[in-house]
N, C-alpha and C positions, 0 to 999 in steps of 0.2 A: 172750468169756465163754461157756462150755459151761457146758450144763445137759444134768444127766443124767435127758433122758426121752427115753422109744422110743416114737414115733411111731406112730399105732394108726389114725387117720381123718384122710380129708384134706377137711374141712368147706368146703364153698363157699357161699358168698353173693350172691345174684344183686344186678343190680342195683335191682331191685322191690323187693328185699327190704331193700336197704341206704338206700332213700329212704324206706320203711315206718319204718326203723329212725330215720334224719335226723327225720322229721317227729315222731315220738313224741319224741326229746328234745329240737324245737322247743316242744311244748307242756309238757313238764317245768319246761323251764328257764321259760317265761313261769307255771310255777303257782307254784316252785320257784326264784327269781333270784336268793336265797342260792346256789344251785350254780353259779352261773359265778363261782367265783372264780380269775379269773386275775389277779387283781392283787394275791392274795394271795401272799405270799413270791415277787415276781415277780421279785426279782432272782436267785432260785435258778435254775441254771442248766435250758436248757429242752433241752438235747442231751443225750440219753442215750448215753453210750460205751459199748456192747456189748461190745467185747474188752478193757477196761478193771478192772480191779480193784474189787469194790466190797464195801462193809459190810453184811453181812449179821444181822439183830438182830428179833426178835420181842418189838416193845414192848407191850403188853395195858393200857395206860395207859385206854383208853375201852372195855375191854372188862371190866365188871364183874365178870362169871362166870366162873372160869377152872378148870372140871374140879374134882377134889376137892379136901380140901386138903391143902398135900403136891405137886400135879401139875403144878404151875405151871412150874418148873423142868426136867421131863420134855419139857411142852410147848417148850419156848424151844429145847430140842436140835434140834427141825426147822429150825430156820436153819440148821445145816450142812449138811444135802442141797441148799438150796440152793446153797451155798456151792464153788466152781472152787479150783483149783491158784493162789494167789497170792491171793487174797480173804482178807475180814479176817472175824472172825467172834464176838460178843460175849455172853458168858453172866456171868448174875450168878452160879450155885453152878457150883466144880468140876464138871467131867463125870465118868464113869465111868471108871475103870481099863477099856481099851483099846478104847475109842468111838471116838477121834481115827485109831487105828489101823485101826481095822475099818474105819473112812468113805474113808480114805486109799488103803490096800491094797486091801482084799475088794470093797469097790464102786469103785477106780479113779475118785475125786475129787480127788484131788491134795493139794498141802500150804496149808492155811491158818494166818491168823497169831491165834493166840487171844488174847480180849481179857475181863479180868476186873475189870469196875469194883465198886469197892466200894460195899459197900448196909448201912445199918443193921441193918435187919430182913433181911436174905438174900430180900427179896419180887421176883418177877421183874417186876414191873408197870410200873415208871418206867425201865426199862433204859435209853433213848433218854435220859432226863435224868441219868442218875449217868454215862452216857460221858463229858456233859461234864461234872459236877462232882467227880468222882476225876480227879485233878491229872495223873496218869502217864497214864491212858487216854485223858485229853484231850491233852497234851501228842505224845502218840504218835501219836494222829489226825490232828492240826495238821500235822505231819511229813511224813505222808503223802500229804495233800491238798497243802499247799505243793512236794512233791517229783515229783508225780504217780505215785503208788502208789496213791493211791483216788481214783476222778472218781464214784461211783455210792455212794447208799445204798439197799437193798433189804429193804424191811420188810417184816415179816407184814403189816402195818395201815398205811398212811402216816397217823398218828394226828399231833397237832399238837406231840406234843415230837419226834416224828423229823423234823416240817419246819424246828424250831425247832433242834434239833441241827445239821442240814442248814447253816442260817441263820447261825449263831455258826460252825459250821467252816469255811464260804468267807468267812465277812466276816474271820476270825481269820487263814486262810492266806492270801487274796487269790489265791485259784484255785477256776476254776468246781466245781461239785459240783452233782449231779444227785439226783434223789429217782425211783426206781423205782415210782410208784404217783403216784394223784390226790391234789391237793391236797384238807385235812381235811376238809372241809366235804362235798364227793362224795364223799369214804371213810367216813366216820360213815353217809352216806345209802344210801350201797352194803351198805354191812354190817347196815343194817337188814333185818331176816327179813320181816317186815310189810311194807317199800318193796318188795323184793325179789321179794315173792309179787304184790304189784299189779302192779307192771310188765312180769313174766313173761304175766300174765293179759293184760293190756292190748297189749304186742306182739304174743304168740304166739295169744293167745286162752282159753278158759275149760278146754279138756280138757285143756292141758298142764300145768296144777295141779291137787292134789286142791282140794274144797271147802275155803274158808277166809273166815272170820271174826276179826275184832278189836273186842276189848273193852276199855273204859275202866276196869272199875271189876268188884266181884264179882258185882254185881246183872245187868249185862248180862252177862257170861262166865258166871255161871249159867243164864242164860235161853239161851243158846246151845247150852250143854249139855246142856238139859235134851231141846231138841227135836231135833237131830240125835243122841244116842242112842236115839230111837227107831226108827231106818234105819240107822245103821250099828254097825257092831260095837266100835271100836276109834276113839278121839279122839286126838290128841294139842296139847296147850297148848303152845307155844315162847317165851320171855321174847324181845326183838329182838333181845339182843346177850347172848350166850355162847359157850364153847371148853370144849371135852373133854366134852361131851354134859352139861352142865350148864344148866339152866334148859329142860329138856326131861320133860315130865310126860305119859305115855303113862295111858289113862282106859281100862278095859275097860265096853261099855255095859252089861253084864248086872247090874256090881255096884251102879248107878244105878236097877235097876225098884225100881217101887214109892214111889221117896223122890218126898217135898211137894218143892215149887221151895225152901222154906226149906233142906230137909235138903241138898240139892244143892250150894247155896252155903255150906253148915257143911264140905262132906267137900269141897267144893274150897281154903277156907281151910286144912283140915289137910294136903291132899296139897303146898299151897305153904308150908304151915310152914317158916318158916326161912330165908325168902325174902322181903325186902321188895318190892312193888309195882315192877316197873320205873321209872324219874324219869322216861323219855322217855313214860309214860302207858299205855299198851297194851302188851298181850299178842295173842300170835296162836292162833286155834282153828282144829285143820285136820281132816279126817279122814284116818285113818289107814289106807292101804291093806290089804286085807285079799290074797290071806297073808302078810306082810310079818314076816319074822321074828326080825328086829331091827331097830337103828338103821341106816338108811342112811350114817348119819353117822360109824360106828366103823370104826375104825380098826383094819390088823393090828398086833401085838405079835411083836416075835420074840425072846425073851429068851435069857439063856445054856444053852447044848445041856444043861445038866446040872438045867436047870429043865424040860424038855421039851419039846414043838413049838409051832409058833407061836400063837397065839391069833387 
């Protein structure tokens, strides 16, 4: 399996550093012992075949927030870059008049086999689950796993319908199949912003993150707000779990003087209008480097030459 990225740093790991690393997800897993789940989906195969054929799909099943709306489908087109010469590659909406070609040709990715399960709603979220329940894409799947044309699934998310997909198509062909990511339970935790930023802290230490805070509720995400805009310029709110810069609420602090702790938690209510409460509890408050002049998180666009240059 080739992947097309060009090689930029060649990062080493001492071994202090890798027994640093050992020990830290020794005390995880003891706070944390929902994450050892290996005996979850254990019969899925545990050999990943690199030169191998694999299904490439961006399920967003546990990812609430997904971009605007409308964007979901845009997003789901990045499983083809991952996607090699021979890989299978599965979108709920048609792609663009000559995407497949430009991925093929102009970036020398090779030929993949398109795979279009049907969706009630055209919503890209449950992709992993309509594979298997459109008859033809499951049927085609089974095929290729039983024949060995696919040993590997490779998800955006290893979310629990892609291990569950996983699950149904080696027990249905009777040939191993492999899952490219951790099982759910670590991928849910991993994807957490909030886990994410503690653990960054807790390995690397407190300057490798900006300031960051977590709130339950508006009362305390007010009170947070209210005191770190008095030292810095620029906040920003992050929901745990978002795509396409979604659940990201950037705070300027000038527009905050003056207001009571009441008012504070009024204009935080209205900047999250529209937005329920995250279900996992918490929000994360960070500060916002200053001159930082966008989103770290965006992404370039390169649309058609007749729309103008990239974004």
């Amino acid at each position: 399996m080739l992947f097309p990225v060009i090689s930029r740093f060649e990062p080493e790991v001492t071994g202090e550093q890798r027994d640093r690393i050992r020990r830290l997800a020794e005390e995880i897993l003891r706070e944390q012992p929902q994450l050892d789940s290996r005996s979850e989906f254990a019969d899925i195969s545990s050999e990943w075949c690199p030169e191998a054929p694999a299904l490439h799909l961006d399920d967003f099943s546990e990812i609430p927030l997904i971009g605007e709306e409308g964007s979901g489908h845009i997003l789901q087109q990045r499983a083809r870059l991952r996607a090699c010469d021979g890989d299978w590659v599965a979108q709920i909406n048609p792609i663009e008049d000559g995407f497949a070609e430009y991925c093929e040709h102009r970036l020398g990715l090779g030929h993949v086999n398109w795979l279009y399960p049907e969706s009630k709603d055209r919503s890209p979220e449950h992709i992993a689950l309509e594979c298997w329940q459109d008859r033809p894409v499951r049927r085609e799947l089974v095929q290729a796993v039983r024949h060995g044309h696919l040993r590997n699934i490779h998800p955006y998310v290893s979310t629990m319908q892609v291990w569950e997909l996983a699950d149904l198509l080696q027990k249905t062909a009777r040939q191993p199949l492999h899952v490219i990511g951790p099982r759910p339970a670590l991928a849910s935790w991993a994807n957490n912003k909030i886990e994410f930023s503690s653990m960054v802290e807790r390995l690397l230490g407190p300057r490798y993150v900006p300031h960051t805070e977590s709130a339950h509720n508006f009362a305390m995400l007010s009170k947070h707000v209210a005191r770190l805009s008095q030292t810095h310029e620029h906040l920003g709110i992050k929901f745990p779990y978002g795509t396409g810069g979604l659940g990201n609420f950037l705070i300027a602090a000038e527009t905050l003087q003056d207001m009571s702790l009441a008012e504070v938690r009024e204009y935080l209510k209205n900047l999250i209008d529209g937005h329920r409460w995250p279900e996992c509890g918490s929000v994360l408050l960070e500060v916002w480097e200053s001159p930082v002049l966008s989103s770290p998180s965006s992404q370039n666009w390169i649309p058609p030459e007749c729309e103008g240059p990239p974004v």
